[in-house]
C-alpha positions as CSV (number, residue, x, y, z in Angstrom):
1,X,-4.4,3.5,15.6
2,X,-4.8,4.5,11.7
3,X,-2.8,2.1,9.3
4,X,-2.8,2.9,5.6
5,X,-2.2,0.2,3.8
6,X,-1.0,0.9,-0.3
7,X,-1.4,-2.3,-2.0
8,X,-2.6,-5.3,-0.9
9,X,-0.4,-8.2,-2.5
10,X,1.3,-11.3,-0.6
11,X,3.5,-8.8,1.8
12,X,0.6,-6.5,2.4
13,X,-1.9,-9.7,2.5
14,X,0.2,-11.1,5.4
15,X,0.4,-7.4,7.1
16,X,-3.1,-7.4,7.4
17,X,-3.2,-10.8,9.4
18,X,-1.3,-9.3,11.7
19,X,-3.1,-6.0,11.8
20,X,-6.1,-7.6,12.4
21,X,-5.8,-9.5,15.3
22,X,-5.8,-6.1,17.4
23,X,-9.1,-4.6,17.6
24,X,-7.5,-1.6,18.1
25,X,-6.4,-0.9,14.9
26,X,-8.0,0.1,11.8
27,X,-6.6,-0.5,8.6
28,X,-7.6,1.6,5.5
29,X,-6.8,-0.3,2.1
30,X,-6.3,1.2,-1.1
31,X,-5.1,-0.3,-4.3
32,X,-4.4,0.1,-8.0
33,X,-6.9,-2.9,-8.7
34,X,-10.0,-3.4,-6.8
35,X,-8.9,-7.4,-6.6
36,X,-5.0,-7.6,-5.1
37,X,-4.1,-10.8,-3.6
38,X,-6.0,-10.1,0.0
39,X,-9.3,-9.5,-2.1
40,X,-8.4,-13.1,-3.9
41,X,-7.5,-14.6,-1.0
42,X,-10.1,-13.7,1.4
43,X,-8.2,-11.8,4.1
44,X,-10.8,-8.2,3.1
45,X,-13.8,-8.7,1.2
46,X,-12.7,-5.3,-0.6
47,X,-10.6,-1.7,-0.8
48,X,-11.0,0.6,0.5
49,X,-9.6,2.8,-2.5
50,X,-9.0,1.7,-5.7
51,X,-6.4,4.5,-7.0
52,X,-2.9,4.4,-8.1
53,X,-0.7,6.2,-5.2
54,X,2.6,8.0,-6.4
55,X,4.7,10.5,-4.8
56,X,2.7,13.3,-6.4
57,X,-0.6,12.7,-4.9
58,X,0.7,10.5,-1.8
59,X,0.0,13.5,0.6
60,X,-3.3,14.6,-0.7
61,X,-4.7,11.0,-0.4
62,X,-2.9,11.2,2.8
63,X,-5.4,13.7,4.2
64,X,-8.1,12.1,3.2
65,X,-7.3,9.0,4.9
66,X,-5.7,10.6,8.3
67,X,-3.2,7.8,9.0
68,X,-1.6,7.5,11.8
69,X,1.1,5.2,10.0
70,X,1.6,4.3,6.4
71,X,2.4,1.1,5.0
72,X,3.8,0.9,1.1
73,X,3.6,-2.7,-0.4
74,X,6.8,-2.5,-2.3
75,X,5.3,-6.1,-3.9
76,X,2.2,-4.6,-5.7
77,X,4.1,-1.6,-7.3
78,X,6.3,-4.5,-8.7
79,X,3.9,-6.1,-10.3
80,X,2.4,-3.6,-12.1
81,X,5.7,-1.9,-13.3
82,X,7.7,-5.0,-13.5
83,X,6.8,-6.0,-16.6
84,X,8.6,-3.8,-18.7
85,X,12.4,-2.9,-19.5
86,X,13.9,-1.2,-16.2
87,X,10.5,-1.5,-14.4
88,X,11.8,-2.9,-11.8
89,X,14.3,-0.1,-11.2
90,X,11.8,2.5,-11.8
91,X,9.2,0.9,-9.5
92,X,11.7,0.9,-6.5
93,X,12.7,4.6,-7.4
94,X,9.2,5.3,-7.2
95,X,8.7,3.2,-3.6
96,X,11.6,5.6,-2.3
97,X,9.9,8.6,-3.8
98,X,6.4,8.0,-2.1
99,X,8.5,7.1,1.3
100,X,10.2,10.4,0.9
101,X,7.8,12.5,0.1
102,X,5.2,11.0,2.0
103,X,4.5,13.4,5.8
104,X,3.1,10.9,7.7
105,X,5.4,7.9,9.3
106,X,5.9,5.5,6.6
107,X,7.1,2.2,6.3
108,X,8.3,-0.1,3.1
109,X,7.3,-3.7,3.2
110,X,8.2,-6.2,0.7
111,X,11.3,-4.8,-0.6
């Protein structure tokens, strides 16, 4: 099985340690910075992708990685958008954006 992983902080960190313990399984990482919290914190020694994933180019980067499952780290979009006035509304309209646009199973962790 294919897991795409977007964003890699605590939620997606802890995902990973449970990904990982079947060898079946291969997980493909991307992330808007190229050191998210399972970079820092040992769990990968890198991404996979360092690019920001929205609901325009989800698809396209989609194909690319031929998932058989997609996992969106609701945490890391958070962070980045947070930070501002209304970020934190706008980053979970753009979480259920990517879900909904997305045409591969998908699945929101760290809401």
């Amino acid at each position: 099985m294919r897991v795409w992983l977007i964003g890699a902080g605590e939620p997606g960190k802890q995902a990973l340690l449970q990904l990982h313990k079947s060898e079946e399984i291969t997980v493909i990482v991307s992330a808007a910075t190229d050191r998210p919290v399972a970079v820092r914190d040992g769990v990968i020694p890198r991404v996979d992708h360092v690019e920001t994933v929205t609901s325009v180019n989800i698809n396209q980067l989609a194909r690319r990685v031929r998932p058989d499952i997609v996992l969106i780290d609701a945490s890391s979009m958070r962070e980045v958008l947070g930070r501002v006035t209304g970020g934190a509304a706008f980053s979970q309209s753009m979480i259920d954006e990517m879900a909904a646009a997305c045409e591969y199973p998908c699945l929101v962790i760290g809401s």
